[in-house]
C-alpha positions in Angstrom: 46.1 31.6 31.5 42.9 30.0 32.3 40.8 30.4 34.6 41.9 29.1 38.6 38.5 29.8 39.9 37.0 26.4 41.0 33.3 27.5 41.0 33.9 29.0 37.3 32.0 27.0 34.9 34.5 27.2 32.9 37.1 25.8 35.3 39.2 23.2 33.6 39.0 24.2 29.9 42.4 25.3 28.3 43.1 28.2 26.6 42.6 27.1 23.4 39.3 25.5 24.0 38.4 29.2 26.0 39.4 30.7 22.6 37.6 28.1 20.5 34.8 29.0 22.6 35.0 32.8 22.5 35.5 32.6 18.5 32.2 30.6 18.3 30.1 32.7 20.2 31.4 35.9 18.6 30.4 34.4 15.3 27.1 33.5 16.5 26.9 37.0 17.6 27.5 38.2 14.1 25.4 35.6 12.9 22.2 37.1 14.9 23.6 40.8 14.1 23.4 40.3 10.7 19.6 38.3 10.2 19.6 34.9 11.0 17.0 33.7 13.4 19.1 31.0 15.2 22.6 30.2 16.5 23.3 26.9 18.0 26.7 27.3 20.0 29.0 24.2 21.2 32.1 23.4 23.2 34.1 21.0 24.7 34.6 20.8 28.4 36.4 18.1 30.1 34.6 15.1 29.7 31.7 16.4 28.5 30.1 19.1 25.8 27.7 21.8 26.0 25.8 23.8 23.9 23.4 26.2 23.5 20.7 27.9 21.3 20.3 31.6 20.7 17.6 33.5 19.2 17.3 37.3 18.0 16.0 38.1 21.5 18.8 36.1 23.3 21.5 38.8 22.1 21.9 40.3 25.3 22.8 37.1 26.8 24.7 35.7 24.0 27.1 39.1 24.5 27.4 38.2 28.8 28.4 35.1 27.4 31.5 36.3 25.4 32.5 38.6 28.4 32.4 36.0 30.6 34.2 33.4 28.4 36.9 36.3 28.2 36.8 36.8 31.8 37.6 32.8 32.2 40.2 33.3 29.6 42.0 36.0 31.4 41.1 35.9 35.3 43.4 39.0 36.4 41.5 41.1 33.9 37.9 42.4 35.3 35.2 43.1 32.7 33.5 46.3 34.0 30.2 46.7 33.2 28.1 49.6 33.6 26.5 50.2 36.8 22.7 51.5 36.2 22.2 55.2 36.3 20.3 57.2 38.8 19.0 60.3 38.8 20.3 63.2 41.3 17.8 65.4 42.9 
């Protein structure tokens, strides 16, 4: 089930372009895990595309970018991430 989130920019893609989209930036992912330099990144969204370019540096967004993609492609499920830790005194 997609996403039913209107201000989601991911609002309006199916599920299989959400899971086109996931596969491609996991591969980029392993792509940058594995050596090369840069990963250029595309999809199809209504009646447009988009894309994007990732470099070594960019793997920490390229990640947020799979979470939220899987996210969009299951909205009841919530992604937890970690919340930053503090020391006690």
């Amino acid at each position: 089930m997609a996403t039913t989130d209107i201000s989601s920019p991911y609002y309006g893609m199916t599920d299989q372009q959400l899971m086109a989209a996931i596969s491609a930036a996991q591969q980029a992912y392993i792509d940058l895990r594995t050596g090369k330099k840069v990963v250029n990144v595309s999809y199809a969204q209504g009646g447009g595309s988009r894309s994007a370019t990732f470099q070594q540096t960019d793997m920490a967004n390229l990640r947020l970018l799979i979470a939220e993609l899987q996210q969009a492609l299951n909205p009841g499920v919530r992604i937890k991430r970690r919340r930053p830790m503090m020391p006690y005194y």
